[in-house]
C-alpha positions in Angstrom: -63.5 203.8 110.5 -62.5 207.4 112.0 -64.5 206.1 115.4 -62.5 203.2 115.2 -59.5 205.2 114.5 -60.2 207.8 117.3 -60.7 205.1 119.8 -57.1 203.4 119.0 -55.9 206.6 119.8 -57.4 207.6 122.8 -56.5 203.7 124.0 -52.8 204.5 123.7 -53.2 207.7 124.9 -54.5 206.9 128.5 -51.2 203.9 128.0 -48.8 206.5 127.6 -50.1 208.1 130.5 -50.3 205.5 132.6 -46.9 204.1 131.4 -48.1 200.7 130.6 -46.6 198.4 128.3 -47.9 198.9 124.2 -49.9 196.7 122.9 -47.8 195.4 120.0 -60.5 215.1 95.3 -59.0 217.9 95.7 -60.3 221.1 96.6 -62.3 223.1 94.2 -60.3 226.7 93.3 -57.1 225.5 95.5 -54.0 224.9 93.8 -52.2 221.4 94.6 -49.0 221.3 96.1 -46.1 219.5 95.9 -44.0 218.7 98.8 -40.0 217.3 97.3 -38.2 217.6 100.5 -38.4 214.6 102.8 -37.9 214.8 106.7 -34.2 214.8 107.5 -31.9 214.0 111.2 -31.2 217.8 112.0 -33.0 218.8 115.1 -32.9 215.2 116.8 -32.4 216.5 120.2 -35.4 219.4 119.9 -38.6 219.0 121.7 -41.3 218.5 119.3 -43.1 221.6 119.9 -39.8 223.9 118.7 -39.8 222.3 115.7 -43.2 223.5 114.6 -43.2 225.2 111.5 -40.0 223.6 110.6 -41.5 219.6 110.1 -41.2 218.5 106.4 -44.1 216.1 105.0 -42.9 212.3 105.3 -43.4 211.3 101.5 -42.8 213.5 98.2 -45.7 213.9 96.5 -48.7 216.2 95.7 -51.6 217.3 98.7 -54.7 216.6 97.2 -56.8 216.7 100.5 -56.6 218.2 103.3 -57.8 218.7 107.2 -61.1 219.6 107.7 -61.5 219.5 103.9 -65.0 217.7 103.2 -64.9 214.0 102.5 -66.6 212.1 99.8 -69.8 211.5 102.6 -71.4 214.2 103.5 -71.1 215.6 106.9 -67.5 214.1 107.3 -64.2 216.1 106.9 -60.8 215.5 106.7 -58.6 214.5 109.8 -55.3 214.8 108.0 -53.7 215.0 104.7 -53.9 212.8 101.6 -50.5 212.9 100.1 -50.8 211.4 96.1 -47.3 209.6 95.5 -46.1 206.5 93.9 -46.3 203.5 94.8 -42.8 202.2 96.6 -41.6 205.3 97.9 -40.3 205.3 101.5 -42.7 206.9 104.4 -40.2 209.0 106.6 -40.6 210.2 110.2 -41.4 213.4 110.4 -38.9 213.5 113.8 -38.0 211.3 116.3 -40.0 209.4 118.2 -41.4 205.6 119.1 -43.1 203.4 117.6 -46.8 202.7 119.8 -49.1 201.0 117.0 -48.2 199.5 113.4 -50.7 196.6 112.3 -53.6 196.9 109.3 -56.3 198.7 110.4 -59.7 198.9 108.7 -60.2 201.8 106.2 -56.5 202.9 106.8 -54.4 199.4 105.7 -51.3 198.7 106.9 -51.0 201.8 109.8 -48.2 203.2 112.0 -48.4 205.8 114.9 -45.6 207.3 116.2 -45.6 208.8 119.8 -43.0 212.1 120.1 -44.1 212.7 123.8 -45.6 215.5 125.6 -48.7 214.2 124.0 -47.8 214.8 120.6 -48.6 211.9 117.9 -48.0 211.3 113.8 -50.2 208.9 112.3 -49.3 207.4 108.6 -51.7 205.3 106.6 -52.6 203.4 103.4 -48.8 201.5 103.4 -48.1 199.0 101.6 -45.6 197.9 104.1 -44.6 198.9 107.2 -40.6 198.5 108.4 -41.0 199.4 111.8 -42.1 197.9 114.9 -43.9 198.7 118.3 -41.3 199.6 120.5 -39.3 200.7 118.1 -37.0 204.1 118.6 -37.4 206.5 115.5 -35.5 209.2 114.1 -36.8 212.0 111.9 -36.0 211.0 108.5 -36.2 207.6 109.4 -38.1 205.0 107.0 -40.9 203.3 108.9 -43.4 202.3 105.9 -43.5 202.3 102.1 -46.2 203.9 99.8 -49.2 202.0 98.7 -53.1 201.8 98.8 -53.6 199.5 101.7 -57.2 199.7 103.3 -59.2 200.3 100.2 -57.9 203.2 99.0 -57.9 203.9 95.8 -54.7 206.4 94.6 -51.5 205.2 95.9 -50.1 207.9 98.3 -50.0 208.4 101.9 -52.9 209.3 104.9 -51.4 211.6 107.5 -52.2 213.2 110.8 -50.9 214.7 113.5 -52.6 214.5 117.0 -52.1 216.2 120.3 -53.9 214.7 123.2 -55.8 212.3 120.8 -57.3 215.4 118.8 -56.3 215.7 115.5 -55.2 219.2 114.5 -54.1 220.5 110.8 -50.5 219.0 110.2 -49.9 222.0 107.5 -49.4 224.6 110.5 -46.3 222.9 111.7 -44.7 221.9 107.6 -42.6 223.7 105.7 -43.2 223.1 102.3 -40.5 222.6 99.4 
């Protein structure tokens, strides 16, 4: 599934580029937090890069995993976060952006990616429905999904990522946490 996944990625990566059209546990000894602040309209005319460290999580709800965290398999880490929250809640933009994928993917479930150029991607997973399309122009704070536990998962909450030239890096680096 996270071949799968990487692959999607790097597809509409080498799009962007060439400007085509889109083809419609927690961690022993660390303390869980709780995000309550959801992405909001302020900086819509910032680059994405500026507003690193200032990016709010797109769902309320507690971090129970992490990026490069180890998964349930051995030998197989984290990409993202796993955001526990309830089932229903809106998925937000974490800033603006377009939509450039949003169909069910396996071990993910419903699945949106947003493109916020220069490279820069969010990725949100496990919805149990998505509101926006491909094509689609996104503001941060937006609503583009709702909470569920699409794609097998078994908690209701909320897979994210954040990717810059197809890599995925540690989303926590660029939140601020409230």
């Amino acid at each position: 599934d996270e071949q799968h996944l990487s692959n999607l990625v790097n597809r509409l990566n080498r799009q962007l580029a060439q400007k085509k059209p889109l083809i419609p546990e927690k961690f022993s000894g660390t303390a869980i937090l709780r995000n309550d602040q959801l992405p909001t309209a302020n900086a819509q005319n910032n680059s994405f890069v500026s507003m690193k460290g200032k990016l709010r999580l797109p769902v309320r709800g507690e971090l129970v995993n992490r990026f490069g965290s180890p998964r349930e398999r051995k030998g197989i880490k984290w990409n993202g976060l796993f955001i526990r929250a309830a089932d229903g809640n809106e998925v937000k933009a974490i800033a603006s952006g377009q939509v450039i994928f949003a169909e069910w993917i396996r071990g993910f479930g419903n699945f949106i990616i947003l493109d916020h150029g220069n490279d820069y991607m969010s990725l949100y997973g496990h919805n149990n429905a998505l509101v926006k399309h491909v094509g689609e122009k996104v503001r941060g704070g937006d609503t583009i999904a709702v909470v569920g536990n699409s794609g097998g998962n078994t908690q209701s909450g909320l897979y994210f990522e954040l990717r810059y030239k197809g890599k995925p890096f540690d989303p926590l680096t660029w939140m601020s946490i409230k």
